[in-house]
N, C-alpha and C positions, 0 to 999 in steps of 0.2 A: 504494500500500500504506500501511496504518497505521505512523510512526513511534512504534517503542515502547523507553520507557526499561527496561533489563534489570530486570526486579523482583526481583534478589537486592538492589541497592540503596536501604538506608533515609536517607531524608534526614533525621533527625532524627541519626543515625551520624554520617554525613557534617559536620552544622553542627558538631558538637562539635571534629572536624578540621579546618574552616577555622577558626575561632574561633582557633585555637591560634595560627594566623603571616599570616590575611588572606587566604591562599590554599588553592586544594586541588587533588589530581590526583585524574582516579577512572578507572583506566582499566576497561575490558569495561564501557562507558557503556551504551552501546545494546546490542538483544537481534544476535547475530552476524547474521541474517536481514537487519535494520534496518541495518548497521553497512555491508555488502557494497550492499545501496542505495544506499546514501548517497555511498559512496565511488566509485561505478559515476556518480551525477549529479555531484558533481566533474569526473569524468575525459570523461564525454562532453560537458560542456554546451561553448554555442559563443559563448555573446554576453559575453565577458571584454571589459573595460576596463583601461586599464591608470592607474592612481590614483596620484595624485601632488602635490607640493605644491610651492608658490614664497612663504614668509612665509606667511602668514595666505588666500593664495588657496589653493584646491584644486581639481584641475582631473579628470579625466576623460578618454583619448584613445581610443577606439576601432580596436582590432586591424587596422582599414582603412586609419587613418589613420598609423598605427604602420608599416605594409608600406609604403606609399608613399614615407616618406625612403629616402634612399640611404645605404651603410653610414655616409661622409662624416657625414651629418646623425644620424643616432642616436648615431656616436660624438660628437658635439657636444651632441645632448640629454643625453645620460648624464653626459655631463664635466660640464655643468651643475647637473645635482642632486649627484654627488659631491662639487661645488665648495660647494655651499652645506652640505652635511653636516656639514662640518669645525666650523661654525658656531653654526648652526643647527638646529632641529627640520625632518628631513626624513624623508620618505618617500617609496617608489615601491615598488608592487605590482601584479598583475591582480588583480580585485574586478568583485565584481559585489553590485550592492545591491538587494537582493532585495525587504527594502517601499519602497522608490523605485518600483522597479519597474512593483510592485502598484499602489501609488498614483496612479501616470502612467500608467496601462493598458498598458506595454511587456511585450514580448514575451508576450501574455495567454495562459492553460496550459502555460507552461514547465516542466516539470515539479522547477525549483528552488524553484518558488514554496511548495511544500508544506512547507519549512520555517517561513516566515514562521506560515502556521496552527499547526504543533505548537507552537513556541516560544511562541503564543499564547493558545494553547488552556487550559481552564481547568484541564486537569490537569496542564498543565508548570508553568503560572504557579505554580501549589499547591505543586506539589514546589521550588519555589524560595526559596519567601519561607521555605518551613521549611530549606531548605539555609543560607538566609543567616541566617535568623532573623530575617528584615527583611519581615514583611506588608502593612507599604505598596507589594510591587510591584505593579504594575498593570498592566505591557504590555514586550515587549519588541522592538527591532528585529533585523534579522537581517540579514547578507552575508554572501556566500563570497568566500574570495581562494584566490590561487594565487603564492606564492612564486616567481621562476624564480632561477637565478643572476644575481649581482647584485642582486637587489632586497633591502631593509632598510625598516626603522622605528626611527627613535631615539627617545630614552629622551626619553618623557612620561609624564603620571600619571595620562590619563583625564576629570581635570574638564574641565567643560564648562558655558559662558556660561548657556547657553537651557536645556539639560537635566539634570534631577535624576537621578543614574545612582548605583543602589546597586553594582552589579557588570560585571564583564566576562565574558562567556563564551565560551570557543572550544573545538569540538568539533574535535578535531583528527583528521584522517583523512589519513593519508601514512601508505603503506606503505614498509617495507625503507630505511630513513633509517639515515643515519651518524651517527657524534658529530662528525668532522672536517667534514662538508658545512654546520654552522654553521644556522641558523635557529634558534636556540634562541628560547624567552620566557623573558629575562630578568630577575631581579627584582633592587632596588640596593638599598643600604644606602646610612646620609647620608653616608659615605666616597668613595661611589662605585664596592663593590667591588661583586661581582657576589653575591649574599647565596643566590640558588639558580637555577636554568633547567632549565628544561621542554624535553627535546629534544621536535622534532616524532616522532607517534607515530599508529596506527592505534586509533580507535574507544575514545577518551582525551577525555573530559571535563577542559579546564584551568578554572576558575573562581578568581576575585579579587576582593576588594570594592577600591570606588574611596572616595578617592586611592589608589593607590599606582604607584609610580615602576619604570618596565619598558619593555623594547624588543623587538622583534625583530631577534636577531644577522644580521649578511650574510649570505646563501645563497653559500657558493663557487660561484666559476665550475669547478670540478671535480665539484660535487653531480651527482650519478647520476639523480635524480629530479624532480620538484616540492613544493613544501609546501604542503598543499592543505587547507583546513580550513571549517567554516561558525564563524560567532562573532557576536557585538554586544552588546548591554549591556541590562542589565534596569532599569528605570525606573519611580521612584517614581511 
């Protein structure tokens, strides 16, 4: 089916609201039609990775490889990344990277893939660069993740070595979410306090222009659900 953005929203509206503090929420993003899709490929796809990081490596484990430790060994993987959290910049989620993907001819007609084309296509690109107000975008890439209990992203700001990245986008699709179950996107002040947060939410446009400084809060090991979302960054 066609992905289509609700056309009650004007991005010329819009720019004037993220202008204001860097960031914007827009929820009733997509048309409800498009929104129950989208959130229906979430919930069935199968080829998750689970994404993670050691320093400056970033690694990839695949759900096979993931079943085959014994409880023993995952609680030692986990104590591990918690260990390095305290620290340092870390992360661990399920993700799947959708123009990776594409590009390395994996899993070819997935039907997650049809993201990559909207977000590409020349009428999303348009309605972006007038959201950010920034027309040098040219192309954007696209993942999905999937939050489970336990998994986090600590606080970075998005720059990046190799890529020119005006913004971040994540289309957030979680249904029936707490405020206690924690996932929030949070955003910092140079104090370090928490300046606002985007709880996860259903068929919720979160967008930010880069730099700016944000994490994704822990998911309780008591969350009711997953936090499931597509997102990437749009590129000069």
């Amino acid at each position: 089916m066609n992905i289509q953005i609700n056309p009650a929203h004007d991005p010329e509206k819009l720019q004037h609201v993220l202008l204001q503090k860097d960031r914007i929420q827009v929820p009733e993003f997509f048309t409800e039609e498009t929104a129950e899709h989208l959130h229906k490929l979430l919930i069935e796809h199968k080829h998750w990775y689970l994404a993670y990081n050691q320093g400056a490596n970033y690694y990839e484990s695949s759900m096979e490889q993931l079943n085959a430790l014994n409880p023993q060994q995952k609680q030692k993987f986990m104590g591990s990344i918690y260990r390095r959290a305290q620290t340092q910049f870390q992360y661990v989620f399920n993700q799947y990277y959708i123009t990776q993907a594409i590009d390395l001819n994996e899993h070819p007609g997935d039907p997650m893939h049809q993201m990559h084309a909207f977000i590409n296509s020349p009428e999303t690109i348009g309605f972006m660069r007038v959201l950010t107000g920034d027309h040098s975008v040219q192309k954007a890439d696209s993942y999905a993740s999937m939050y489970m209990p336990g998994h986090f992203l600590t606080a970075h700001d998005d720059r990046h070595d190799k890529h020119d990245r005006v913004a971040a986008y994540v289309f957030s699709m979680t249904r029936g979410w707490e405020k206690n179950w924690g996932g929030h996107l949070a955003f910092f002040d140079e104090n370090g306090n928490i300046s606002e947060a985007f709880m996860p939410s259903f068929n919720t446009l979160n967008l930010f222009l880069v730099p700016q400084l944000h994490s994704v809060q822990l998911v309780a090991p008591f969350a009711g659900t997953n936090r499931t979302s597509f997102l990437g960054w749009l590129h000069r």
